[in-house]
C-alpha positions as CSV (number, residue, x, y, z in Angstrom):
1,X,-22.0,-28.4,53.6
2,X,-25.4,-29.2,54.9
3,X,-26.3,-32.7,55.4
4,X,-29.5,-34.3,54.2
5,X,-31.9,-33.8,57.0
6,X,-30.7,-30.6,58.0
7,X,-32.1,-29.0,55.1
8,X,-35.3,-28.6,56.9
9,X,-33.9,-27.1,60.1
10,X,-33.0,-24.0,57.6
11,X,-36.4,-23.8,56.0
12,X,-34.7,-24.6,52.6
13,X,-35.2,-27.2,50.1
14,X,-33.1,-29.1,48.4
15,X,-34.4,-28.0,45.1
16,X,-34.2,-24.2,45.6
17,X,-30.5,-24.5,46.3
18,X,-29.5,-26.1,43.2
19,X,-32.2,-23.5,41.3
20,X,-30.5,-20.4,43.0
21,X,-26.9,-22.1,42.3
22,X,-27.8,-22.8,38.6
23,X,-29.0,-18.8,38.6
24,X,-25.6,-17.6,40.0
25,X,-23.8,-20.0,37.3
26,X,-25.4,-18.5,34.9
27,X,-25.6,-14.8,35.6
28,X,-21.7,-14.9,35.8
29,X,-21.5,-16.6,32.2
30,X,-23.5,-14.0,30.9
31,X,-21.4,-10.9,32.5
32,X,-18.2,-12.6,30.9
33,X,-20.3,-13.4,27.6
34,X,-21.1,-9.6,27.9
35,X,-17.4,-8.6,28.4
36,X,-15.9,-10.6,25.5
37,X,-17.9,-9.2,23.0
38,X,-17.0,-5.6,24.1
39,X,-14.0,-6.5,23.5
40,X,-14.0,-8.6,20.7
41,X,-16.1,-5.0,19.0
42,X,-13.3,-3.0,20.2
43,X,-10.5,-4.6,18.4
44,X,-12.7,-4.8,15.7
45,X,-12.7,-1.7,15.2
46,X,-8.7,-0.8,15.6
47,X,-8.3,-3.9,13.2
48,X,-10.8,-2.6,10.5
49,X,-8.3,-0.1,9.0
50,X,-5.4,-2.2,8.8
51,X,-4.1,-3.3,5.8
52,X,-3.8,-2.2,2.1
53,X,-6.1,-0.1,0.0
54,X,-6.1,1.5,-3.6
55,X,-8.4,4.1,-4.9
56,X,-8.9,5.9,-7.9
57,X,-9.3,9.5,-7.8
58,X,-10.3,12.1,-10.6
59,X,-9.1,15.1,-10.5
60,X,-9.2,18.3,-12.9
61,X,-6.1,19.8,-14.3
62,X,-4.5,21.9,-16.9
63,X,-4.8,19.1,-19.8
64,X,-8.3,17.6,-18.4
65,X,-10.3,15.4,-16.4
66,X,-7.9,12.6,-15.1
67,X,-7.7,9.2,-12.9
68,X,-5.2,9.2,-10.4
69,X,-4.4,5.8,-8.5
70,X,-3.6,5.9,-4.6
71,X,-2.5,3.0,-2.7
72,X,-2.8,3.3,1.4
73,X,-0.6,0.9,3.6
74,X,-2.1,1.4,7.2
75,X,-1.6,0.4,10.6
76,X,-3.4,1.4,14.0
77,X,-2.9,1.1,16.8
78,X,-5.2,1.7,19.7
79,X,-6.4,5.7,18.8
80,X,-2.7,6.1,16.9
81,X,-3.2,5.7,12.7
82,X,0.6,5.2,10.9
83,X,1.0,3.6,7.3
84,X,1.6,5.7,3.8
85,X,-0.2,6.9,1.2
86,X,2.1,6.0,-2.8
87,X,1.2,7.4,-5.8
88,X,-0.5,10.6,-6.7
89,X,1.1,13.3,-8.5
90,X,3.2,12.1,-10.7
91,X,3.9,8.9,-9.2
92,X,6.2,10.2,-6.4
93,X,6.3,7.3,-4.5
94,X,4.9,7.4,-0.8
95,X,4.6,9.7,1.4
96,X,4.5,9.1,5.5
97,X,1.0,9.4,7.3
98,X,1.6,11.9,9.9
99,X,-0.7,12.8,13.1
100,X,-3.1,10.0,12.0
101,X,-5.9,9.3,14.8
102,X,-8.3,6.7,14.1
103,X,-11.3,6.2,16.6
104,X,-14.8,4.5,16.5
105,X,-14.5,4.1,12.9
106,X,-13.5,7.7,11.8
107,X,-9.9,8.2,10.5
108,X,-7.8,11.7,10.0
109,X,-4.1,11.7,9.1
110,X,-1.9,14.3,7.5
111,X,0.6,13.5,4.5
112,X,3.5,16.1,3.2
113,X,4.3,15.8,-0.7
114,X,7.8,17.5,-1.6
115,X,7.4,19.4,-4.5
116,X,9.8,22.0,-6.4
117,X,7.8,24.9,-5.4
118,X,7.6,23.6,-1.7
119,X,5.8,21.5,0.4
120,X,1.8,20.1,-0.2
121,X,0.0,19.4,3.3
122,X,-2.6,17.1,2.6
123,X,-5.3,16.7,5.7
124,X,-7.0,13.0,4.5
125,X,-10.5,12.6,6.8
126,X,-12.7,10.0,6.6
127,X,-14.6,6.2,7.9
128,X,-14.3,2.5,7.5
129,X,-18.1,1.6,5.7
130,X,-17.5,-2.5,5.3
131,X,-14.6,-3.0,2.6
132,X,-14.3,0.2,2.0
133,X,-12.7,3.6,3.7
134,X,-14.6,6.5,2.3
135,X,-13.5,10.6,2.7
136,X,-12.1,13.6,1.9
137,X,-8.5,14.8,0.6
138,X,-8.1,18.5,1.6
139,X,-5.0,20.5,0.6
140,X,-4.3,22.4,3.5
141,X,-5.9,25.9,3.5
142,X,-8.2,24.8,1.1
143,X,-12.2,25.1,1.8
144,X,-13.2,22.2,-0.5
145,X,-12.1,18.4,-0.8
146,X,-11.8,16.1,-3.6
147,X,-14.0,12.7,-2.4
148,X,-12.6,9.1,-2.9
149,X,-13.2,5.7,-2.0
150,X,-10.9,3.1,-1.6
151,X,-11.0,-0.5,-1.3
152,X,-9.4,-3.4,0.1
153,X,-6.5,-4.8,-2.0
């Protein structure tokens, strides 16, 4: 530490010291201001999909035009999408998210319903928009999807 007369000696003034001092201070706050919020955004994201959802879903059969309700239980975490998907056909209970991925907002998981004439591979695709997850069911080998929307219970 300099005493106060030999601040001259160095050809610095008091005052600038504490100025460039104040600057360091503050650049560092920023850099960690800048580092929480990334993240604070990134487990934003991971946390967006967690939870319970239920969705109605019409779909077009043999008697009709009908509603369907779905319920999703679903869990991330990091990249990794787990949870289940109940109801559906004939209220068969739930069925186990398989292969689910869920990055940047985007979700894809797979779910396998047991029927009597074998098994229905499901490929669900879709993002979080707010309060609400929004995509595409696809039966597996299918070309088109039936949209649905489902919100937070």
């Amino acid at each position: 530490m300099l005493g106060g007369g030999q601040w001259q000696e160095l050809g610095e003034s008091p005052k600038l010291t504490v100025r460039l001092r104040v600057e360091c201070y503050m650049k560092r706050r920023l850099i960690l201001f800048a580092l929480l919020s990334v993240a604070i955004a990134a487990t934003g994201f991971a946390a967006a999909i967690d939870g319970a959802w239920t969705s109605q879903i019409k779909t077009k059969g043999k008697k009709g035009e009908k509603t369907t309700s779905l319920s999703f239980d679903l869990k991330s975490d990091g990249t990794a999408l787990t949870g289940t998907v109940s109801g559906g056909r004939k209220k068969q209970g739930s069925t186990m998210v398989e292969g689910g991925k869920f990055e940047n907002g985007a979700f894809s998981f797979k779910t396998v319903d047991k029927t009597r004439k074998g098994d229905v591979k499901l490929l669900w695709r879709g993002t979080v928009e707010g309060t609400e997850l929004k995509g595409t069911r696809t039966r597996e080998g299918a070309k088109r999807g039936m949209e649905f929307t489902a919100k937070r219970r």
